[in-house]
N, C-alpha and C positions, 0 to 999 in steps of 0.2 A: 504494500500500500504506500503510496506520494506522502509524504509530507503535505500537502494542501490536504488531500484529501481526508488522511488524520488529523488535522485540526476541522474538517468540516465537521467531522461525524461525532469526534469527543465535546463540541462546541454546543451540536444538537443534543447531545446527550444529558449536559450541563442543563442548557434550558428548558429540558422535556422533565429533568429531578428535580428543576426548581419550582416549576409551575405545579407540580403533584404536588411538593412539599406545602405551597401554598393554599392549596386547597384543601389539603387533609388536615393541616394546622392551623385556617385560618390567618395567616399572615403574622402572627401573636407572634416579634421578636422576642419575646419570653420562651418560644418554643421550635421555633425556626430561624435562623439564624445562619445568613453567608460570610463568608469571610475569604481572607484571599492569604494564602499559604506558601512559604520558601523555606527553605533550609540547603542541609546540607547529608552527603552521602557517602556509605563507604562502601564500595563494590567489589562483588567477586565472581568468578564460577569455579562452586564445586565440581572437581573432576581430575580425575584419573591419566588424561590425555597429555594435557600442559601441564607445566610449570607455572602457576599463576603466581600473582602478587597485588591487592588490594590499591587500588587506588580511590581519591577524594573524586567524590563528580558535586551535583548541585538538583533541588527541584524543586518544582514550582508551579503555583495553579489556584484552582478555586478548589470552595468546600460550601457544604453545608451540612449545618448540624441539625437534628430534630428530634425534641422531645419522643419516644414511643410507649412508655406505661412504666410506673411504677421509679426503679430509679437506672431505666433503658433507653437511651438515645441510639439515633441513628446517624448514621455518617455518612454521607458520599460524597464524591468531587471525583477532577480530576487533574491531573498535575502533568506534567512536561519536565521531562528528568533527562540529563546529559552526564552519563553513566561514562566511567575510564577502569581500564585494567591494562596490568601490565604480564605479558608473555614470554618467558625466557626462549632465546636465540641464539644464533651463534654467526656472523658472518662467515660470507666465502668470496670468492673471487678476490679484492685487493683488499677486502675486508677481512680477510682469512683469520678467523680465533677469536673475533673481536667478540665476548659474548654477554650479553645482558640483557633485561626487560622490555620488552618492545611495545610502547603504549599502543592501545587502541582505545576507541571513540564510540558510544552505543548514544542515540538519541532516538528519544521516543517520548510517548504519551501513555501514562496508566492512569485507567479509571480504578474505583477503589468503590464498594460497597460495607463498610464497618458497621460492627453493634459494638457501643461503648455503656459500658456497665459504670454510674459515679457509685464511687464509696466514698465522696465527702463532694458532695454536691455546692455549685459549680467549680470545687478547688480542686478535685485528684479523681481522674477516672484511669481504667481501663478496657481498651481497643483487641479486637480480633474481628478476622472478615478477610473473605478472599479478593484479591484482585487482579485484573486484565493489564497486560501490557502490549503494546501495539508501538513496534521501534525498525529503525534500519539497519543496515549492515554493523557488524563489528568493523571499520575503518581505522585504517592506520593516521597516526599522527602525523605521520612521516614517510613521505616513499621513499625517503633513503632508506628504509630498513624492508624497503618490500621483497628481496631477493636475500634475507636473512633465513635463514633453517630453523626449523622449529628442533627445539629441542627435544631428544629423542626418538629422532624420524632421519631418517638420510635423505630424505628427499623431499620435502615437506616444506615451502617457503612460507615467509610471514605474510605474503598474501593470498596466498592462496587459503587459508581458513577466515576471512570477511565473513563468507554467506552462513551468516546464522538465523537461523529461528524469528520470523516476523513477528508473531505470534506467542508469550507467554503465560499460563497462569502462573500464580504467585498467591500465600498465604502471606496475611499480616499478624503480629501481635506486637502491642506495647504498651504503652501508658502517656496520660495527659495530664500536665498540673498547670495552675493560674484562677484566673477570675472567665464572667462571660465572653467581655470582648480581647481576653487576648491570652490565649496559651500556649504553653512551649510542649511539648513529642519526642518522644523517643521512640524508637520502636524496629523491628526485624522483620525482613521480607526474604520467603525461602522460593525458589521456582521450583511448584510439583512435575513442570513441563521440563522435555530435555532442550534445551536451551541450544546444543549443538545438532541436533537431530537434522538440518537441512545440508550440512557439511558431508552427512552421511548417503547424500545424491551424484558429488560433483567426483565419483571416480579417485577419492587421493587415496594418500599411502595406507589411511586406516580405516574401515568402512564401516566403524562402530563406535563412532564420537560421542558420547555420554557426559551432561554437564547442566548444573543446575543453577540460577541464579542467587547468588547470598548477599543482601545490603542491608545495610542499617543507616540508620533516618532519621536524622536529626532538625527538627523542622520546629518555627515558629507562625503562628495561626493569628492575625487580627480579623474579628466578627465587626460586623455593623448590624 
């Protein structure tokens, strides 16, 4: 999927959870409530294949919270996140031994559907809820490094594994503390989906790439 056309669809998405939210709560910001959401990220993919190494990325987007019974709110938004991990290499040609991390670049959009549970209402809840992620290739930072070797492969360049998984699901859990209009997040995001699974079309050296999304999520939320 385009990048335009990922933001048409999560944009519709946004407006079609807003307009429900107002109807079913009556508009009462006592119990529905947008607000617009950024932080920060630590990324990875679990797996067996690479050599990986955690980098920071960044994300950002809307939200809405909404009262549902008792002391159960509801969550949705969606956010636009610009995910980095780094891939152990090894140069060849006049690069020959040179061996180190090889950034790459994931940018996408995940919608996120949460039930947050307050145990000290509006100061400290906690979040779990599955969510969608809808992103582009794993891309190099660098084409200088695209004729690099993957490590553990003889023949395996750092460009050739880009084509990842369009498509992820993802499990959330964390927790929230502050007041109404404005709280800080923490929280961990595991991909149930195989994250490398489209690498396992294009013919390379291994035809059984297995790999799962892991980040953690450090985000601040102001409501209006």
């Amino acid at each position: 999927m385009s990048l335009p056309k990922l933001l048409i669809v999560t944009l519709l998405f946004f407006t079609a959870s807003n307009i429900y939210s107002q109807r079913r709560y009556g508009g009462d910001g006592n119990y529905n409530r947008i607000g617009i959401t950024g932080g920060a990220t630590i990324f990875d993919i679990t797996t067996d294949d690479f050599i990986t190494e955690p980098r920071t990325g960044f994300t950002g987007g809307f939200t809405t919270r909404g009262a549902y019974r008792n002391n159960f709110d509801l969550i949705y938004g969606i956010n636009f996140v610009s995910n980095e991990i780094g891939i152990s290499a090894t140069g060849t040609g006049t690069e020959l031994g040179d061996k180190q991390f090889i950034d790459y670049t994931i940018i996408g959009a995940q919608i996120n559907f949460l039930v947050s549970y307050n145990i000290a209402k509006p100061y400290f809840s906690i979040e779990a809820g599955p969510m969608l992620q809808v992103n582009g290739n794993m891309k190099l930072k660098s084409d200088r490094f695209a004729n690099y070797n993957i490590d553990g492969y003889t023949n395996l360049a750092a460009e050739d594994i880009q084509d990842i998984s369009p498509i992820n699901g993802l499990v959330y859990g964390g927790f929230t503390v502050g007041v109404k209009s404005f709280k800080l997040s923490a929280g961990y995001q595991y991909g149930f989906t195989n994250t490398l699974a489209k690498l396992n079309d294009n013919n390379l050296e291994n035809e059984d790439f297995k790999g799962n999304i892991s980040k953690i999520v450090l985000a601040a939320t102001i409501y209006f």
